[in-house]
PAZAPA-4460 file (N, C-alpha, C; in steps of 0.05 Angstrom, whole numbers, plus 32768, in hexadecimal, padded with zeros to 4 digits):
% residues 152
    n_x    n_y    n_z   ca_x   ca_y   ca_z    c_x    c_y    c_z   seq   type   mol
   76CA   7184   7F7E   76D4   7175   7F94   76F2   717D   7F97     1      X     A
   76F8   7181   7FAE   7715   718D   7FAA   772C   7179   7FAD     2      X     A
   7742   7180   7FA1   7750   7164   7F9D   7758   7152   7F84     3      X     A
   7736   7157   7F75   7734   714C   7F56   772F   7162   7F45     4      X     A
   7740   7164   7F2E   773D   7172   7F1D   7723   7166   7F06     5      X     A
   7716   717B   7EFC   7703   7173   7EE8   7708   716D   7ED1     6      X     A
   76FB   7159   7ECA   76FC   7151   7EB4   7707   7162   7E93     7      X     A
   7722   7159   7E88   7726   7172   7E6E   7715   7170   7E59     8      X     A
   7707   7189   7E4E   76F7   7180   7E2F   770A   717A   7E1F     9      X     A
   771B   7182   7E1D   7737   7174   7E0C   7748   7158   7E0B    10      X     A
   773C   7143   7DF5   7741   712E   7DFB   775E   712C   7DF4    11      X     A
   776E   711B   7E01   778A   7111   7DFC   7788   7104   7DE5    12      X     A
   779F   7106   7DDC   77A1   70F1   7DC1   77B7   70E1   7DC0    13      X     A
   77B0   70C8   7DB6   77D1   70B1   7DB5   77E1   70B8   7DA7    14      X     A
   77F2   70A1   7D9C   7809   70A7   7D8D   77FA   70A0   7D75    15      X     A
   77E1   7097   7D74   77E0   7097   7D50   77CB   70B0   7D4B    16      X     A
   77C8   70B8   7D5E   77B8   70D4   7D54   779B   70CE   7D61    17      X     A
   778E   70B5   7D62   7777   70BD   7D70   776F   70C8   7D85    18      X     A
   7757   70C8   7D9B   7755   70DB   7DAD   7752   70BF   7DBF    19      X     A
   7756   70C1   7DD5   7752   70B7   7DEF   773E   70B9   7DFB    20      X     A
   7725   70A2   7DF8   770E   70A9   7E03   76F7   70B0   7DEB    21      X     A
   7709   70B5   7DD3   76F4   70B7   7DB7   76F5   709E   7DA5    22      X     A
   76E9   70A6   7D92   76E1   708A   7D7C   7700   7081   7D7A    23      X     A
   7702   706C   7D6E   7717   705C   7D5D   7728   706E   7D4B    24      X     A
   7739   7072   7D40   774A   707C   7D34   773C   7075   7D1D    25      X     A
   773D   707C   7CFB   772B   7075   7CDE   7741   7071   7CD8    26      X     A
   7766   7066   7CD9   7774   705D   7CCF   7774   7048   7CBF    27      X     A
   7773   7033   7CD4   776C   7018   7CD0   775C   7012   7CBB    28      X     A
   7742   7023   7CC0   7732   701A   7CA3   772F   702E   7C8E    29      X     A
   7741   7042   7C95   7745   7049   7C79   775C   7048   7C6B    30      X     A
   7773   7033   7C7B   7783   7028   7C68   7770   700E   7C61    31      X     A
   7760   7008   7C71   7759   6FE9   7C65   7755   6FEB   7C4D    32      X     A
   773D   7001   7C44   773B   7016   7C26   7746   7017   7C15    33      X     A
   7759   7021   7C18   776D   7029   7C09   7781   700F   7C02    34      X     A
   7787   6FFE   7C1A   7796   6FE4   7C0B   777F   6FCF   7BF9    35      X     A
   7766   6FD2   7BF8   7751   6FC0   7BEF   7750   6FD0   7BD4    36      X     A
   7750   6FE8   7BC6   7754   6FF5   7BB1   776F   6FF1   7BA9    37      X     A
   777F   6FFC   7BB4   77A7   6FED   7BA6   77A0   6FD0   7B97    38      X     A
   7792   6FBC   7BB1   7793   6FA2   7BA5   7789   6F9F   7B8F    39      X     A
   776E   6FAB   7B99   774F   6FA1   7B84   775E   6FAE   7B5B    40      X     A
   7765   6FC9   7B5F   777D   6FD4   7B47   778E   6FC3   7B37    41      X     A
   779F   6FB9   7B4F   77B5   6FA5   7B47   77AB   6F92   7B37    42      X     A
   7797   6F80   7B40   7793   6F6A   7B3C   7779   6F71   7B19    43      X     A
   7776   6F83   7B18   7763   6F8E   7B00   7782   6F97   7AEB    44      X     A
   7799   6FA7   7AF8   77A8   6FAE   7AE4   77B8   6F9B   7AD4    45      X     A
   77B9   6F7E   7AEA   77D3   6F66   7AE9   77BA   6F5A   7AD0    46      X     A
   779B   6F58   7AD2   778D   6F4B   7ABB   7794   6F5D   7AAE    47      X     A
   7785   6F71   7AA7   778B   6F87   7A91   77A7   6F7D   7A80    48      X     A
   77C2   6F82   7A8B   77DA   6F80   7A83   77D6   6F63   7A77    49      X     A
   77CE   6F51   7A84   77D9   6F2C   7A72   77BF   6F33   7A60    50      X     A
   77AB   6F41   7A5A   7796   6F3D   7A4C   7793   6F4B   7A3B    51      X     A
   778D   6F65   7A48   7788   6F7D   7A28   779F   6F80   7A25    52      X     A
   77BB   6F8B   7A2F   77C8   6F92   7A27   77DF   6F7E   7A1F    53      X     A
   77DD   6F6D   7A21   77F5   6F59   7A15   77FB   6F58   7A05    54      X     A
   77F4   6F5B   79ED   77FA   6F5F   79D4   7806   6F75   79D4    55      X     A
   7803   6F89   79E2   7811   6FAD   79E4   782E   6FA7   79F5    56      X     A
   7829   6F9D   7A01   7836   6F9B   7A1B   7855   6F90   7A11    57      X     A
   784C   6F6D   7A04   7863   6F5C   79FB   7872   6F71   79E4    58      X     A
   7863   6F7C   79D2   786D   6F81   79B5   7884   6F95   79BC    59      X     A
   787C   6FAD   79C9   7885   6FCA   79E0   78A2   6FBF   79F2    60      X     A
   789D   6FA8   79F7   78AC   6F93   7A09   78B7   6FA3   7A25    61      X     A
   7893   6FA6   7A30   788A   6FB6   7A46   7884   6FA3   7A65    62      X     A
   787A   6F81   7A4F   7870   6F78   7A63   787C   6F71   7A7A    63      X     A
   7895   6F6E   7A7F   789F   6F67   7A93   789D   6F79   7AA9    64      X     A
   78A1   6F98   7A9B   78A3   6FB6   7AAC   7885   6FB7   7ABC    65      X     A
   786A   6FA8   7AA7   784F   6FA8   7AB6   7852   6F9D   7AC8    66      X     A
   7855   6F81   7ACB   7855   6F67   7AE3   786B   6F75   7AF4    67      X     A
   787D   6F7D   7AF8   788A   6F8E   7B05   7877   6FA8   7B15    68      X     A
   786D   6FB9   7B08   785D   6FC6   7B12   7844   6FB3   7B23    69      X     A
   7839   6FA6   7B18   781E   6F98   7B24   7826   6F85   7B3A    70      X     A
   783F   6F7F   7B41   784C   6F65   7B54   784F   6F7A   7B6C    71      X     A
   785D   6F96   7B67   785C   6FAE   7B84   7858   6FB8   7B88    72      X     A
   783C   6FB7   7B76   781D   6FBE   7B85   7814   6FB2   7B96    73      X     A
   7814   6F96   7B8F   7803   6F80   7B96   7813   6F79   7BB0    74      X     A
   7829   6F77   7BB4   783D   6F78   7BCB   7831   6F8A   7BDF    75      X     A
   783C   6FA4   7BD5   782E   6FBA   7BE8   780C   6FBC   7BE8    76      X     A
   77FE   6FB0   7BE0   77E1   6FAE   7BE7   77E2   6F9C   7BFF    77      X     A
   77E8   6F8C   7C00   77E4   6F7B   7C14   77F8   6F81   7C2C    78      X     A
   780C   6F86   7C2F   781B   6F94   7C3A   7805   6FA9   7C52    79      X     A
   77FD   6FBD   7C42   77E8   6FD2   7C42   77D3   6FC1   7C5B    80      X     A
   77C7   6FAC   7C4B   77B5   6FA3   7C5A   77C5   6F98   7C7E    81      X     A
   77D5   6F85   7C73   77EE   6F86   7C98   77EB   6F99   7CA2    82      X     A
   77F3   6FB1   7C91   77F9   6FCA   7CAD   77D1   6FCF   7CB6    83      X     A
   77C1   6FD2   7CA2   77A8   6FD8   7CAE   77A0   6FC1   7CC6    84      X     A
   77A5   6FB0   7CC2   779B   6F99   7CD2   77AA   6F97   7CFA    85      X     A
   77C7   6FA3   7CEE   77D7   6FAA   7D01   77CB   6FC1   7D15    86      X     A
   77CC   6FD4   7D01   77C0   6FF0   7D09   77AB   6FF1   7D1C    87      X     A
   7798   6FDC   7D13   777F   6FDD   7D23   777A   6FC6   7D3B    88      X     A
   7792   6FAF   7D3B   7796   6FAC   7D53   77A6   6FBC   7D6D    89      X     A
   77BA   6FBD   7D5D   77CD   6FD1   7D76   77DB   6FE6   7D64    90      X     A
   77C8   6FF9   7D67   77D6   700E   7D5B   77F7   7014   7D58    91      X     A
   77FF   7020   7D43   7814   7025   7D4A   7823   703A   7D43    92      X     A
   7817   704E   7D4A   7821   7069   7D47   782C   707E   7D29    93      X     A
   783E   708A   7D29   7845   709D   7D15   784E   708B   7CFF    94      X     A
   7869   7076   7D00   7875   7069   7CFD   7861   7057   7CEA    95      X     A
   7851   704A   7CF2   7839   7039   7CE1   7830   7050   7CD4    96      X     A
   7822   7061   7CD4   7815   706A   7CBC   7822   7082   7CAE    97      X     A
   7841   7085   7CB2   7851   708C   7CA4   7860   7074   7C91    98      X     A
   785E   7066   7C92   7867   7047   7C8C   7850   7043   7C6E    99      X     A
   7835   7042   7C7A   7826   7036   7C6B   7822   7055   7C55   100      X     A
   7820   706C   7C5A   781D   7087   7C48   7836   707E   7C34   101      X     A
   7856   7078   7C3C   7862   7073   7C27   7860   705A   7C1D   102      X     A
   7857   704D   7C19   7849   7031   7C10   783A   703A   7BFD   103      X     A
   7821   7049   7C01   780F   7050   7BF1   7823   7067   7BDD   104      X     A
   7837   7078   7BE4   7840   7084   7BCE   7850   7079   7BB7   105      X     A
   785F   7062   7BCB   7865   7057   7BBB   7859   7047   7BA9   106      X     A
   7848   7040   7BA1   7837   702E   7B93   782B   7042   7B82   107      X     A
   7829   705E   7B86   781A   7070   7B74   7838   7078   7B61   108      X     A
   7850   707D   7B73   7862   707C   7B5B   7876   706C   7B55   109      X     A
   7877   7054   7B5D   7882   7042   7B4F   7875   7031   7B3D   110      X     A
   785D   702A   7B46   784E   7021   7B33   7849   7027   7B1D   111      X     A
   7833   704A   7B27   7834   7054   7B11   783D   705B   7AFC   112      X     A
   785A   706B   7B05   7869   706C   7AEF   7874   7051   7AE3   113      X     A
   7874   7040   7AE9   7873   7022   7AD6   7862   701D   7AC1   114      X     A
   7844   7023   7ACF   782F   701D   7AB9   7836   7030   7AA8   115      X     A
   7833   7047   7AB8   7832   705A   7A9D   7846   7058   7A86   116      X     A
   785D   705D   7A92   7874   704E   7A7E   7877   703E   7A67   117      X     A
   7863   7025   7A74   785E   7010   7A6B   7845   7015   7A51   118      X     A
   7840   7026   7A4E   7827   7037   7A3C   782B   7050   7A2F   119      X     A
   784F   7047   7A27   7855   7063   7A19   7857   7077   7A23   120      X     A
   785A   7085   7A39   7853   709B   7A50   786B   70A8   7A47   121      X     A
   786C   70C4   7A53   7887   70D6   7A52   78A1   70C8   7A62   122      X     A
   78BA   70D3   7A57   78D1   70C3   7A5B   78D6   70D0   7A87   123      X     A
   78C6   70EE   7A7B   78CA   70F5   7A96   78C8   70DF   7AB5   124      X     A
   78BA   70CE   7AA9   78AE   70BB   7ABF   78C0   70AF   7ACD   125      X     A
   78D7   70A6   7ABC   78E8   7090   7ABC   78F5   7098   7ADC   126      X     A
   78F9   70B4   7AE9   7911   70BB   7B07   78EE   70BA   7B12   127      X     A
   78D0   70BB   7B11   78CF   70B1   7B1F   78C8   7096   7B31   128      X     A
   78C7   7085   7B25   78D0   706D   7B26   78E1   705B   7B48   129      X     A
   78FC   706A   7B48   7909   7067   7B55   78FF   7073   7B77   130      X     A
   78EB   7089   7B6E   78E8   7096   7B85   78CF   7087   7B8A   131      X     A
   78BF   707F   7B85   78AE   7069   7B8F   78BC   7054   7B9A   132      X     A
   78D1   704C   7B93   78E0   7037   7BA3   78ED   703F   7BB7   133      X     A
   78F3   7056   7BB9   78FF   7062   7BCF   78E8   7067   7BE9   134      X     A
   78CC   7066   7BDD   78BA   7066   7BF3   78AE   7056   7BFD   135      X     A
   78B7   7036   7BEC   78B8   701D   7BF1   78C5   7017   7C0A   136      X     A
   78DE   701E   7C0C   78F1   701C   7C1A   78F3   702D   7C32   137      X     A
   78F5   7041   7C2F   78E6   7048   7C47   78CB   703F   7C5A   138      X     A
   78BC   7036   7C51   78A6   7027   7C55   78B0   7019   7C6A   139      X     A
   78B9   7001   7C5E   78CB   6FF1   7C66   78DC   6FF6   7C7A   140      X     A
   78F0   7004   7C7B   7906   700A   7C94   78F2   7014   7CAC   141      X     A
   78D7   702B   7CA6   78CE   7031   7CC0   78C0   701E   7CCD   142      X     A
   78BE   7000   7CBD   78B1   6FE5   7CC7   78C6   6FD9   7CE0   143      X     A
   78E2   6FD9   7CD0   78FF   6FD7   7CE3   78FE   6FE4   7CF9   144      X     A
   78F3   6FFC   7CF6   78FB   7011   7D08   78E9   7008   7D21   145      X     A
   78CD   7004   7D1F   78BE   7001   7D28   78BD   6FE6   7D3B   146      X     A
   78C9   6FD0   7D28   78CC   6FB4   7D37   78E5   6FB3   7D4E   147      X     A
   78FA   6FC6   7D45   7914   6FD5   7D54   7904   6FD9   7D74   148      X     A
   78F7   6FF7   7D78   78E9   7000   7D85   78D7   6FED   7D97   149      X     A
   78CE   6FDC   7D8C   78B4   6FC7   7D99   78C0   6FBE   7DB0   150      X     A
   78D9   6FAE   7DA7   78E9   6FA1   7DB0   7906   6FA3   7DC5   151      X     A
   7903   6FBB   7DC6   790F   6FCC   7DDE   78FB   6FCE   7DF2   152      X     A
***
């Protein structure tokens, strides 16, 4: 028909990456995933730590460094779950699941290197530590950034 252009096989895509006109984005629920494992971890490592390992833990005089580790996990699990829950009502682009990726790194090395730490681990561990907090924090600011943005 002249006038209208035909239809593109190339679907557009939003700002969080899905297509326009295709399925749902698998963000949403595969952070849901991923924050339901952080949690489900946390909450097995925080028993573990007051249970098997307390006796290791107190003597080592580790335990505080565990509950430390297991409190920003457990923070950022749920955290995790906000942004999924967010995500899948109104998307929100680069910003959210750059947000929630350093969330999850952070929890793999701040945490981790806590537990491990906390279990005798190499001294090497100790710088990284700080850089899991640093991806805490960033986390965080692109939440700022983002509420900044909304609100303009």
């Amino acid at each position: 028909m002249p006038g209208k252009n035909p239809p593109s096989p190339v679907k557009e895509t939003t700002d969080t990456g899905a297509k326009t006109g295709a399925e749902p984005s698998t963000f949403p629920h595969n952070l849901l995933l991923i924050s339901g494992l952080i949690g489900f971890s946390g909450v097995a490592l925080g028993a573990f730590g007051a249970h098997a390992l307390k006796a290791t833990l107190t003597e080592t005089g580790y335990m505080e460094t565990w509950k430390t580790a297991v409190f920003y996990q457990m923070l950022h699990a749920v955290g995790l779950l906000f942004l999924a829950i967010w995500a899948h009502i109104s998307p929100g682009g680069r910003l959210l699941r750059a947000a929630a990726w350093l969330w999850v790194a952070g929890v793999l090395l701040f945490s981790g290197s806590l537990y491990a730490i906390s279990l005798g681990g190499p001294r090497w561990l100790g710088p990284v530590t700080p850089l899991g907090g640093l991806c805490f924090l960033a986390g965080w600011l692109l939440l700022a950034i983002m509420g900044l943005k909304k609100s303009r």
